[in-house]
Biopython code that builds the backbone (N, CA, C, O; Angstrom):
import numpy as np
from Bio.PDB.StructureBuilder import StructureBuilder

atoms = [
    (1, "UNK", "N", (-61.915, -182.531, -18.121)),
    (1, "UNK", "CA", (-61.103, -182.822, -19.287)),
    (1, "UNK", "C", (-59.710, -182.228, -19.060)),
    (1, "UNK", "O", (-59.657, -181.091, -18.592)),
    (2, "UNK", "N", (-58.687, -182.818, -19.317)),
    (2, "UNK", "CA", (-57.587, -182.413, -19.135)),
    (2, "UNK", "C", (-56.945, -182.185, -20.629)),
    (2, "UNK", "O", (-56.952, -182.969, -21.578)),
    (3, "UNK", "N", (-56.248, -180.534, -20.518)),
    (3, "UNK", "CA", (-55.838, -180.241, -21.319)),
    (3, "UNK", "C", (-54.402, -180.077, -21.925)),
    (3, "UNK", "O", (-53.429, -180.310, -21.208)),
    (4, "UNK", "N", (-54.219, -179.620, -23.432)),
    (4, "UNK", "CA", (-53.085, -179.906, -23.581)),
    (4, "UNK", "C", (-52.045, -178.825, -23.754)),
    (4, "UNK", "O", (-52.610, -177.780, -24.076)),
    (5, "UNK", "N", (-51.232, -178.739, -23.695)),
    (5, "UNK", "CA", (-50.131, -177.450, -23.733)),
    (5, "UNK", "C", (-49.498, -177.484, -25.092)),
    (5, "UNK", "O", (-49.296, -178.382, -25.910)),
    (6, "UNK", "N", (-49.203, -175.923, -25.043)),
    (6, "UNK", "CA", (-48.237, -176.045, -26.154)),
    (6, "UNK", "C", (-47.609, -174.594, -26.052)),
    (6, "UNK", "O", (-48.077, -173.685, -25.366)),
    (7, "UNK", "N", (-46.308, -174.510, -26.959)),
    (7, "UNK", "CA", (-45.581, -173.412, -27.158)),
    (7, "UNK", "C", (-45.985, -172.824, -28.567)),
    (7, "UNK", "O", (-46.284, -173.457, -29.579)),
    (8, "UNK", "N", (-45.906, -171.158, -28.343)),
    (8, "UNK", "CA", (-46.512, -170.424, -29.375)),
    (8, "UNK", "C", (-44.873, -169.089, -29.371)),
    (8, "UNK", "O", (-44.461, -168.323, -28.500)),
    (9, "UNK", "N", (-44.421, -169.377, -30.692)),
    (9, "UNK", "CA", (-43.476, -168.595, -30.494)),
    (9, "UNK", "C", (-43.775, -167.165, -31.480)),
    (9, "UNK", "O", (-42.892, -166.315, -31.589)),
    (10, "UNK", "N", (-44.887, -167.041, -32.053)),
    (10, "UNK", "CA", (-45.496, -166.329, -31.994)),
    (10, "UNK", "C", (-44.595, -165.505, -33.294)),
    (10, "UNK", "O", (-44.216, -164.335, -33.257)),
    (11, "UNK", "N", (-44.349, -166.689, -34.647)),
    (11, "UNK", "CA", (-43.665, -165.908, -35.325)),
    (11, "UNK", "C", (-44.802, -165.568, -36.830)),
    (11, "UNK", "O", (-44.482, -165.421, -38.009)),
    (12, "UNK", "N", (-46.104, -165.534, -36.210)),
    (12, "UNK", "CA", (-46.788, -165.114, -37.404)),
    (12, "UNK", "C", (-47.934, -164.285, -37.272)),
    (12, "UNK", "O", (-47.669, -163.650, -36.251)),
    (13, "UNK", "N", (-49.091, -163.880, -37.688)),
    (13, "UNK", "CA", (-50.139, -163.319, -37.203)),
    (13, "UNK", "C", (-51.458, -164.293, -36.853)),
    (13, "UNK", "O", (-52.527, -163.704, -36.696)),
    (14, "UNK", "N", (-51.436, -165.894, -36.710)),
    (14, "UNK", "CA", (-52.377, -166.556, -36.872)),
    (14, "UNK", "C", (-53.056, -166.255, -35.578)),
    (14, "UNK", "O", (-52.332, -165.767, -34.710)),
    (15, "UNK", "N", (-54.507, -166.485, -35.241)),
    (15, "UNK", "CA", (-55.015, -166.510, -34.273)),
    (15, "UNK", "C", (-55.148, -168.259, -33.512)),
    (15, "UNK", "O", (-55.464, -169.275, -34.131)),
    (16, "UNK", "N", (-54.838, -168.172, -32.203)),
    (16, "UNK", "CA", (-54.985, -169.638, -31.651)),
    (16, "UNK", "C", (-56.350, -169.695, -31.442)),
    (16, "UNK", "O", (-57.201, -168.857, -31.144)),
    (17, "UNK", "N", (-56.363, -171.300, -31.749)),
    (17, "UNK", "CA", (-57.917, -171.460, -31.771)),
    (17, "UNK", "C", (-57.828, -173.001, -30.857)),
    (17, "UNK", "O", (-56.835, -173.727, -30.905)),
    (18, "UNK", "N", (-58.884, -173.265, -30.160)),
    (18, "UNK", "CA", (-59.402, -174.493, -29.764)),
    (18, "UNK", "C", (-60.498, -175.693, -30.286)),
    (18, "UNK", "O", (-61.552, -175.360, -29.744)),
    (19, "UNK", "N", (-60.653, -176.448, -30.772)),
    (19, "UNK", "CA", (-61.495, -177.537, -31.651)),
    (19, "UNK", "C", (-61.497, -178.408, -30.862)),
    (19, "UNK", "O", (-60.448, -178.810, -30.358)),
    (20, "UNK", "N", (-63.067, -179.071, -30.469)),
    (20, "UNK", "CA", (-63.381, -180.237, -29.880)),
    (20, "UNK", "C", (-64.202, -180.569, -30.735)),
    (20, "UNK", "O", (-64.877, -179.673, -31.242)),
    (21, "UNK", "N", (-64.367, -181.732, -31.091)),
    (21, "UNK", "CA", (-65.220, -182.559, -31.718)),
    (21, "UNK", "C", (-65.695, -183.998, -31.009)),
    (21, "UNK", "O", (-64.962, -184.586, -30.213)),
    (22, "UNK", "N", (-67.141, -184.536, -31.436)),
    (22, "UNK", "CA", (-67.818, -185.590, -30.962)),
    (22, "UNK", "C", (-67.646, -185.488, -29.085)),
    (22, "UNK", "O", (-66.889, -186.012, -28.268)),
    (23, "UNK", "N", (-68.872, -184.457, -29.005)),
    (23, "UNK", "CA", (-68.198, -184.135, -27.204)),
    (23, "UNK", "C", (-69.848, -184.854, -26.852)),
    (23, "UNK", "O", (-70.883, -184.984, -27.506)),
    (24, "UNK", "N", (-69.404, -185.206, -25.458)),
    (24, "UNK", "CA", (-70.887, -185.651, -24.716)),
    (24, "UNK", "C", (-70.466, -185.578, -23.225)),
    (24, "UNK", "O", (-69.351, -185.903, -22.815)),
    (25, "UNK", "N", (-71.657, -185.036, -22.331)),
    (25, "UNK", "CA", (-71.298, -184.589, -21.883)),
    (25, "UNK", "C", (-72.473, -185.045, -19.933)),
    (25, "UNK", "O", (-73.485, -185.712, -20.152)),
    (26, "UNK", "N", (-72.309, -184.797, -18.922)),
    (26, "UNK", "CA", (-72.899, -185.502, -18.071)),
    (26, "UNK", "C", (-73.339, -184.476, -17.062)),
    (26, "UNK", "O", (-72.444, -183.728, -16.669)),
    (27, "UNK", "N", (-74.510, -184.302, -16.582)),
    (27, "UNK", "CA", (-76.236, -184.168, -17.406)),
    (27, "UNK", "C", (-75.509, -184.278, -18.807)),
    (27, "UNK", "O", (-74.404, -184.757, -19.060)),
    (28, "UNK", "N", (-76.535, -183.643, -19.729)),
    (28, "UNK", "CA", (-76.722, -183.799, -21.177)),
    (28, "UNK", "C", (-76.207, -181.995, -20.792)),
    (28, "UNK", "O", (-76.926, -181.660, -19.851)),
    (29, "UNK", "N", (-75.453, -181.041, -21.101)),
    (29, "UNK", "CA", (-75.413, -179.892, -21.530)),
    (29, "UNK", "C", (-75.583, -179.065, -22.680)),
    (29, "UNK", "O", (-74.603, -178.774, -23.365)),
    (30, "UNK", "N", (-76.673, -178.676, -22.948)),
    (30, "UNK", "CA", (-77.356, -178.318, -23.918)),
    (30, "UNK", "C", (-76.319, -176.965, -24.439)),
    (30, "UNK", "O", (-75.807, -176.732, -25.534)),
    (31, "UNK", "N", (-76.288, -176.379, -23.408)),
    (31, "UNK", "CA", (-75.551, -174.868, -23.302)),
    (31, "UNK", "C", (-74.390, -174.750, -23.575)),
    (31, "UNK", "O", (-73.793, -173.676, -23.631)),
    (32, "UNK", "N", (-73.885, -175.932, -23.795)),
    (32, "UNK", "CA", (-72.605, -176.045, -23.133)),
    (32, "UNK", "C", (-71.387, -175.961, -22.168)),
    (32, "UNK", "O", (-71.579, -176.364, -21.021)),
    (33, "UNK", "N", (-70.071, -175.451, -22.517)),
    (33, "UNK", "CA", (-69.247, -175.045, -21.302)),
    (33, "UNK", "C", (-67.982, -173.861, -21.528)),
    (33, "UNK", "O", (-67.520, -173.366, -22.556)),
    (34, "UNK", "N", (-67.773, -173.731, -20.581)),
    (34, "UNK", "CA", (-66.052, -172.736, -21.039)),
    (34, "UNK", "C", (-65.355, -173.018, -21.269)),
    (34, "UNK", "O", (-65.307, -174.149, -20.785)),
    (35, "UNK", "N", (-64.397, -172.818, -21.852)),
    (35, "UNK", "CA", (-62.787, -172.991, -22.071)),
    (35, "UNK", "C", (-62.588, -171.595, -21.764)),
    (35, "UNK", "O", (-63.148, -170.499, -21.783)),
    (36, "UNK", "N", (-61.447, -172.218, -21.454)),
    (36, "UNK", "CA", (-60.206, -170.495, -20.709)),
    (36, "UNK", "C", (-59.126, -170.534, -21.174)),
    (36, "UNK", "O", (-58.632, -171.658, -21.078)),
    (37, "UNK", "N", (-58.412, -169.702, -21.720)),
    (37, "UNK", "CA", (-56.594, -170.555, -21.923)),
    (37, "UNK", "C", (-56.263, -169.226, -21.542)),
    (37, "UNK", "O", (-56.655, -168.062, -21.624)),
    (38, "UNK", "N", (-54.975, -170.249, -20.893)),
    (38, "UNK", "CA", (-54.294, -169.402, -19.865)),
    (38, "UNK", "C", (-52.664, -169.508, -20.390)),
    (38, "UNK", "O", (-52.129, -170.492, -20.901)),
    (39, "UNK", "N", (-52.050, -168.168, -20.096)),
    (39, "UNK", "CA", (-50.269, -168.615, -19.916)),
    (39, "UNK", "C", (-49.671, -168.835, -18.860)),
    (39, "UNK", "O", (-49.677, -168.325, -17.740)),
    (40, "UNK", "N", (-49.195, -169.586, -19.301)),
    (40, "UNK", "CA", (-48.256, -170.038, -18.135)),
    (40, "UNK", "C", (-46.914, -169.218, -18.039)),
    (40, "UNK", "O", (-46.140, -169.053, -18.982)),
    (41, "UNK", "N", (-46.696, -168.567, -16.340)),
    (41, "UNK", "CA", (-45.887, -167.978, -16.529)),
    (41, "UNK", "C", (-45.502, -167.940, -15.250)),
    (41, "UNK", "O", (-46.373, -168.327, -14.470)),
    (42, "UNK", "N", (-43.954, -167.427, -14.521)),
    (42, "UNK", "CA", (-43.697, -167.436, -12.882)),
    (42, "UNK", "C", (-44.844, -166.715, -12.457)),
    (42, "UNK", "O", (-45.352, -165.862, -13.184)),
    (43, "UNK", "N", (-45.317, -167.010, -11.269)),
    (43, "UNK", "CA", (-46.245, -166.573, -10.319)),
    (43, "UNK", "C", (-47.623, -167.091, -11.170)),
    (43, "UNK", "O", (-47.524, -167.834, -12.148)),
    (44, "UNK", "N", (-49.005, -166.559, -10.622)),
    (44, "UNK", "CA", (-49.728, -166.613, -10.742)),
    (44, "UNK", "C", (-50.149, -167.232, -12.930)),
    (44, "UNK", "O", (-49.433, -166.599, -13.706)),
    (45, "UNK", "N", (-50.618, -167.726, -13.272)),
    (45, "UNK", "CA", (-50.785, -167.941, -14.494)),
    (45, "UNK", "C", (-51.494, -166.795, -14.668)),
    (45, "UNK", "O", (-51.968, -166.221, -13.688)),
    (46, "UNK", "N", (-51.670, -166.285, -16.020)),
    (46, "UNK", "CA", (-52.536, -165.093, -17.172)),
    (46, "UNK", "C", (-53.817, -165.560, -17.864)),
    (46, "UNK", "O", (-53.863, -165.937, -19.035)),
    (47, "UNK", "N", (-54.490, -165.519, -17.316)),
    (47, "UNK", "CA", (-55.552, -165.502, -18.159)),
    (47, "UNK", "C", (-55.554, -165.329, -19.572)),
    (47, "UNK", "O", (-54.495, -164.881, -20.014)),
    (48, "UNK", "N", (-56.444, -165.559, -20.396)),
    (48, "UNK", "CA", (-56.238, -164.882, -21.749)),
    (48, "UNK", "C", (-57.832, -164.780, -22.401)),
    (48, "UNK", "O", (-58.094, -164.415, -23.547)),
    (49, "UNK", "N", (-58.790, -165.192, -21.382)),
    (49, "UNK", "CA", (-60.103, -165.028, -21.721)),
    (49, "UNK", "C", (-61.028, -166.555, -21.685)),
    (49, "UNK", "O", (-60.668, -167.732, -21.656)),
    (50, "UNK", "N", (-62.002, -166.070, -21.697)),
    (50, "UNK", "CA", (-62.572, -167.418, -21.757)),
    (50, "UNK", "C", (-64.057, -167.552, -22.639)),
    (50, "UNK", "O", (-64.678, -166.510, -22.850)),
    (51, "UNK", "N", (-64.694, -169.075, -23.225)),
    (51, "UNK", "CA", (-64.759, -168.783, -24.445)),
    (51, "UNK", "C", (-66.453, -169.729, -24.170)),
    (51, "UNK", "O", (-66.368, -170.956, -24.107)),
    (52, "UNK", "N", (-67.500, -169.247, -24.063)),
    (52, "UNK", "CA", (-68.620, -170.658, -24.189)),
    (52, "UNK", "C", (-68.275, -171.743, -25.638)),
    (52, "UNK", "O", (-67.776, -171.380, -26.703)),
    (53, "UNK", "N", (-68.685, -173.029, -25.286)),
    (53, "UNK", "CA", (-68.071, -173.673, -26.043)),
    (53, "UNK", "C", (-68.919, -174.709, -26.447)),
    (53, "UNK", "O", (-69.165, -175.434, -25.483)),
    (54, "UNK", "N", (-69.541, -175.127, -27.615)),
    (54, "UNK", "CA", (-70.792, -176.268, -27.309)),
    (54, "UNK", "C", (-70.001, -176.951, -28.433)),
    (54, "UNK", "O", (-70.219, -176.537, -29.571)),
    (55, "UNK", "N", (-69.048, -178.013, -28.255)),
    (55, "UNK", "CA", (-68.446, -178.574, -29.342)),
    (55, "UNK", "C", (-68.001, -178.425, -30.004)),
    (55, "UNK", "O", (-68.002, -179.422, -30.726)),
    (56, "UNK", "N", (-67.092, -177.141, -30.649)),
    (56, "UNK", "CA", (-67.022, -176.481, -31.636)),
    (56, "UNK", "C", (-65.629, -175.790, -32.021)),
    (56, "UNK", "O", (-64.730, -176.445, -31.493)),
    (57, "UNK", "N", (-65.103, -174.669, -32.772)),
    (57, "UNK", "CA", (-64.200, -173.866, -32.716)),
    (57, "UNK", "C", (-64.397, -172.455, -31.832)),
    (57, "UNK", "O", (-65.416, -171.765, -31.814)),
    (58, "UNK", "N", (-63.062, -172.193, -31.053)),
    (58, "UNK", "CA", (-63.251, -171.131, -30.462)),
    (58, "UNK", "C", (-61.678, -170.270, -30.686)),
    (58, "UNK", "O", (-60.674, -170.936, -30.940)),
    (59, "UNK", "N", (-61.604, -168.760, -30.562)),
    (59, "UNK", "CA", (-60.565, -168.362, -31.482)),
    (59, "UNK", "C", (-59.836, -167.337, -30.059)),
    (59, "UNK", "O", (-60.658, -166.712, -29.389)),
    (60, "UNK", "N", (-58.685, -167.245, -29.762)),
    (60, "UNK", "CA", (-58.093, -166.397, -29.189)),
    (60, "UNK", "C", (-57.177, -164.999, -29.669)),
    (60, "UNK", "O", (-56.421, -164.342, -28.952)),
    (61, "UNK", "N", (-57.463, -164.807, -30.923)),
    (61, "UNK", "CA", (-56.689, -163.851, -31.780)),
    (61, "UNK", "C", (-55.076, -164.361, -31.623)),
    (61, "UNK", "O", (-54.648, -165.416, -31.155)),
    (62, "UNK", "N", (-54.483, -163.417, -32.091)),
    (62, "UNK", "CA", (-52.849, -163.325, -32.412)),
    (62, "UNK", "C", (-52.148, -163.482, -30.609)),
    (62, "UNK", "O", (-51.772, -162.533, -29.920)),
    (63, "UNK", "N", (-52.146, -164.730, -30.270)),
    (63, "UNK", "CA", (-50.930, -164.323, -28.712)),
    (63, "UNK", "C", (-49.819, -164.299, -28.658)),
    (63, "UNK", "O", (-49.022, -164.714, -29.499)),
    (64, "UNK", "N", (-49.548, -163.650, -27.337)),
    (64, "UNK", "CA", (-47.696, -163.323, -27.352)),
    (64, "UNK", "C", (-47.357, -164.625, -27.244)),
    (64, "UNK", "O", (-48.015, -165.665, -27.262)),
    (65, "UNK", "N", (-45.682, -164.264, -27.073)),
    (65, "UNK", "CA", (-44.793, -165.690, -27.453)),
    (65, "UNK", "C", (-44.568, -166.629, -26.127)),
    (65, "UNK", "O", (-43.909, -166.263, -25.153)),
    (66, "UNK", "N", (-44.972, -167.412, -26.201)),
    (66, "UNK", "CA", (-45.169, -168.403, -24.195)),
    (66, "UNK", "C", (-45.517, -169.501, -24.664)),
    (66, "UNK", "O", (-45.497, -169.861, -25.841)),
    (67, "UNK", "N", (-45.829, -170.034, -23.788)),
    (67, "UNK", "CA", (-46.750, -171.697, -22.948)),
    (67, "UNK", "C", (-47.525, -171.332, -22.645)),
    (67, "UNK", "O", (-47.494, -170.542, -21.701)),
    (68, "UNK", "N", (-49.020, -171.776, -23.428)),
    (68, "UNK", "CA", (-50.225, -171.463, -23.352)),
    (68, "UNK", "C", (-50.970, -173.616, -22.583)),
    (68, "UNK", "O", (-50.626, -174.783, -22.772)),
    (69, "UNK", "N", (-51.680, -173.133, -22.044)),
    (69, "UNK", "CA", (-52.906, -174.462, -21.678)),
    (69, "UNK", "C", (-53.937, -174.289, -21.875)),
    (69, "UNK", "O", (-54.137, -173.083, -21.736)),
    (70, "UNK", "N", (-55.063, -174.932, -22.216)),
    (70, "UNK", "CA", (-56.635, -174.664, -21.182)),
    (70, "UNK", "C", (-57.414, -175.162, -20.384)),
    (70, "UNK", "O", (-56.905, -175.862, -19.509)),
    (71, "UNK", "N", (-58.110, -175.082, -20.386)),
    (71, "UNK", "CA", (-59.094, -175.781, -19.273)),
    (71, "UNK", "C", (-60.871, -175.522, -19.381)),
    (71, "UNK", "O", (-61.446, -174.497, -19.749)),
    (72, "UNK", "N", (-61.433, -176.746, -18.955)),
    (72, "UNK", "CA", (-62.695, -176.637, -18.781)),
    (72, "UNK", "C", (-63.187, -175.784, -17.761)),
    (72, "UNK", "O", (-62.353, -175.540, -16.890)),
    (73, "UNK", "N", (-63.998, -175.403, -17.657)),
    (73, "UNK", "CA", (-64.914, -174.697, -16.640)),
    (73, "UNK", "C", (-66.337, -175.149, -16.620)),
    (73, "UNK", "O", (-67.250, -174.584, -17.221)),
    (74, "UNK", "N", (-66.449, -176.249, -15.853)),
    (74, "UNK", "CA", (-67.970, -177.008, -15.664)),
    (74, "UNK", "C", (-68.834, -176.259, -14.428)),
    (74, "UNK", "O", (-68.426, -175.431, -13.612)),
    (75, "UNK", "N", (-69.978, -176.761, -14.559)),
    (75, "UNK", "CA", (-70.929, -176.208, -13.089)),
    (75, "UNK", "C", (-70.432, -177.607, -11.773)),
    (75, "UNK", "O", (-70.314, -178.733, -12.255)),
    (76, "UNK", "N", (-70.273, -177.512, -10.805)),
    (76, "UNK", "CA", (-70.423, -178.858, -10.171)),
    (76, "UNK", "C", (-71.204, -179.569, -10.236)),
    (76, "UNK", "O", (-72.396, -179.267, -10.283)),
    (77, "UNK", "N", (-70.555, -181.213, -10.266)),
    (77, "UNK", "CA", (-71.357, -182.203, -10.767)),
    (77, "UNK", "C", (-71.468, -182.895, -12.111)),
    (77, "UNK", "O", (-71.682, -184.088, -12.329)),
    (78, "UNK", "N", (-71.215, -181.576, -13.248)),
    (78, "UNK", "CA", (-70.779, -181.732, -14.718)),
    (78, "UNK", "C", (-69.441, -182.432, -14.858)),
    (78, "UNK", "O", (-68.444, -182.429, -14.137)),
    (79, "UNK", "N", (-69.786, -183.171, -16.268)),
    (79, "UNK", "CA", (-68.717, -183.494, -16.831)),
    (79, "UNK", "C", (-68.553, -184.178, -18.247)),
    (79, "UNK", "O", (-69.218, -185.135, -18.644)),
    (80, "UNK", "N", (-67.558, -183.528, -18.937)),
    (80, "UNK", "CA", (-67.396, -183.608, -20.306)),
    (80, "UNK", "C", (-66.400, -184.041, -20.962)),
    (80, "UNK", "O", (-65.241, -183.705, -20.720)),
    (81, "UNK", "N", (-66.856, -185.087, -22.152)),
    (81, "UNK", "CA", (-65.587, -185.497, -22.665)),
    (81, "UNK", "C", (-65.489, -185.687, -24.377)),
    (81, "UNK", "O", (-66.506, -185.988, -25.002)),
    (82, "UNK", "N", (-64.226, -185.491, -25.048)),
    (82, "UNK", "CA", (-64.825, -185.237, -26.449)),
    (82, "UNK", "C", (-63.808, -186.058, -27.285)),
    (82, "UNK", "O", (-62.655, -185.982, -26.859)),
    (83, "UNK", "N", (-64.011, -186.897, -28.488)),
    (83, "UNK", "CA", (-63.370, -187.577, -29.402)),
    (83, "UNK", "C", (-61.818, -187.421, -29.896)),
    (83, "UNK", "O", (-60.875, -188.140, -30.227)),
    (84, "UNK", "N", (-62.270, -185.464, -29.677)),
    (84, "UNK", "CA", (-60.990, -184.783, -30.434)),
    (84, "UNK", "C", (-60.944, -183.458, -30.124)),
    (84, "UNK", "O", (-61.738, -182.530, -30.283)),
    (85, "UNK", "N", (-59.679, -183.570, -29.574)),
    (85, "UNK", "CA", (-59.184, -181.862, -29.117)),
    (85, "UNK", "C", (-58.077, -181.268, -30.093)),
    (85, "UNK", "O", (-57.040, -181.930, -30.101)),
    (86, "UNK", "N", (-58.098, -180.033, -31.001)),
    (86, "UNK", "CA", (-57.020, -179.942, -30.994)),
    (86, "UNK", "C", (-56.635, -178.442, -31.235)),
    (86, "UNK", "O", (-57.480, -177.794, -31.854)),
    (87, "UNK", "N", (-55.435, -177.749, -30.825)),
    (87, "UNK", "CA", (-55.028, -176.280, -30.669)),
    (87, "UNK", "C", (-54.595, -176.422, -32.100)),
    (87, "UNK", "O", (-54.119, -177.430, -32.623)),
    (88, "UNK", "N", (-54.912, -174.876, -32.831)),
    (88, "UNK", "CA", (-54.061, -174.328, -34.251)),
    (88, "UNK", "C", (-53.373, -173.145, -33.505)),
    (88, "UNK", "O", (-54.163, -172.496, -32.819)),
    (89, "UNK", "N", (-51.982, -172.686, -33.481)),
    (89, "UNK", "CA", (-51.574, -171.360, -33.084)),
    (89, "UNK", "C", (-50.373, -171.240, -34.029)),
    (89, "UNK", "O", (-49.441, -170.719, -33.417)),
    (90, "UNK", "N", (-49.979, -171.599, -35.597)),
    (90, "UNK", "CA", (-48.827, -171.382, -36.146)),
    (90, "UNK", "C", (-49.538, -171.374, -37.095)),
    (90, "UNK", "O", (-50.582, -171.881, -36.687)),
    (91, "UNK", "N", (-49.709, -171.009, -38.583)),
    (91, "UNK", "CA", (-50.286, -170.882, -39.885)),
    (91, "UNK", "C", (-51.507, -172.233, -39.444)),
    (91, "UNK", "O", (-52.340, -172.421, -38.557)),
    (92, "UNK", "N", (-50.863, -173.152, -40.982)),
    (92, "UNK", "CA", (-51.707, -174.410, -40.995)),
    (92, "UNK", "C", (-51.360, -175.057, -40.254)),
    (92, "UNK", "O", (-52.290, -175.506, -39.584)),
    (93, "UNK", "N", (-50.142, -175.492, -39.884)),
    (93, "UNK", "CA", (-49.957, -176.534, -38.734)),
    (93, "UNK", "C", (-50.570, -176.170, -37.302)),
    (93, "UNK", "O", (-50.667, -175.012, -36.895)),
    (94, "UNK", "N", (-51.027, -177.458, -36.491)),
    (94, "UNK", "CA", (-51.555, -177.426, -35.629)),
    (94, "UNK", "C", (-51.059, -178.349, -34.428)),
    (94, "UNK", "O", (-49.865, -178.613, -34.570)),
    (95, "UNK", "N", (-51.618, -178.913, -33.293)),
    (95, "UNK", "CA", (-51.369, -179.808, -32.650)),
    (95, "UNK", "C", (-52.746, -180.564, -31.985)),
    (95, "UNK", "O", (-53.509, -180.020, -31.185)),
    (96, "UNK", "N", (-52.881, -182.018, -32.538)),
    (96, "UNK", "CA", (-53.737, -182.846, -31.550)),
    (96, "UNK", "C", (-53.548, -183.055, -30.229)),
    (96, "UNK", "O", (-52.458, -183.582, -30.004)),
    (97, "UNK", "N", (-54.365, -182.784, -29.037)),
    (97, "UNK", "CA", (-53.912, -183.036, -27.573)),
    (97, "UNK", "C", (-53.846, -184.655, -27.295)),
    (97, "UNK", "O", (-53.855, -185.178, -26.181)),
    (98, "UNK", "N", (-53.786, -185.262, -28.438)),
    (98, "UNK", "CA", (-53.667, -186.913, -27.651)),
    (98, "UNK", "C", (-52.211, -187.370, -28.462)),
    (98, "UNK", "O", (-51.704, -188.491, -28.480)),
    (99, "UNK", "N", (-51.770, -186.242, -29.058)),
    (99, "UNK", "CA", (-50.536, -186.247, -29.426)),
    (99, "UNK", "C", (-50.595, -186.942, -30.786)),
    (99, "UNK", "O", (-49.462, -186.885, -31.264)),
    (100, "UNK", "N", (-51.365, -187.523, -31.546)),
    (100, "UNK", "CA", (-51.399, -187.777, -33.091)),
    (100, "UNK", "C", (-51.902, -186.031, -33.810)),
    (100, "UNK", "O", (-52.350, -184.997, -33.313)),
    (101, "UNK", "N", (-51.458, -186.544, -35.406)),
    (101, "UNK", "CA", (-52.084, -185.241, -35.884)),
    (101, "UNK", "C", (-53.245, -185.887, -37.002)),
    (101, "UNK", "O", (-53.247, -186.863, -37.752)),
    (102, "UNK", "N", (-54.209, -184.804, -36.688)),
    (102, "UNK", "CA", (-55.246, -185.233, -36.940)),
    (102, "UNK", "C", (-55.235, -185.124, -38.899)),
    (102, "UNK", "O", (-54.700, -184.230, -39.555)),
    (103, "UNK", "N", (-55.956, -186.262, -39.411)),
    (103, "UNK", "CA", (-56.191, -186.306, -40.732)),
    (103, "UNK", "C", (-56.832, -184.517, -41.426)),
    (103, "UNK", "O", (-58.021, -184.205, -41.357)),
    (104, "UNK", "N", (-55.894, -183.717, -41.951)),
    (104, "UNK", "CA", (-57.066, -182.753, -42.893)),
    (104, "UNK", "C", (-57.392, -183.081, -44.150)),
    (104, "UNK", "O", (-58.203, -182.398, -44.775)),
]
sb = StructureBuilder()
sb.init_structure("model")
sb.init_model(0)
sb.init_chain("A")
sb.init_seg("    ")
for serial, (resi, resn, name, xyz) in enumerate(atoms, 1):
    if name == "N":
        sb.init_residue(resn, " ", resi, " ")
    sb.init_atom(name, np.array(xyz, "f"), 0.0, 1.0, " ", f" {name:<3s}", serial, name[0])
structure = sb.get_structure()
């Protein structure tokens, strides 16, 4: 799954979070998978943790101010794909990764 970026200028206390919805996935992964989000930054990218994930919300607390991404982390052979991705890292506003914003 390819993920989506965004800038967090980091002018509030919200925690960034990740949301996938309607995911399926190849085997069937019961367990699910990781997400990682990382910053992007000169040299090597930053980690920022990584999160098991079975369809769902996952939360990164309050991050500093950057270009954040993420990424899947499958077993080889896996592969997963989901209806709807989308990052919250500013109050209520958020961002859909297919670039619409999603109905709340």
């Amino acid at each position: 799954m390819t993920s989506c970026r965004w800038s967090d200028k980091n002018t509030d206390r919200t925690s960034t979070s990740v949301s996938l919805w309607s995911c399926s996935g190849s085997p069937h992964m019961s367990d699910g998978f990781r997400l990682e989000v990382w910053k992007d930054v000169f040299g090597p990218d930053e980690g920022k943790g990584s999160k098991q994930n079975t369809c769902n919300i996952n939360y990164w607390g309050d991050l500093a101010s950057g270009s954040y991404y993420f990424e899947t982390q499958l077993p080889s052979g896996f592969s997963v794909s989901a209806n709807g991705v989308r990052v919250d890292y500013l109050g209520l506003s958020g961002r859909s990764c297919d670039g619409r914003e999603p109905a709340r």
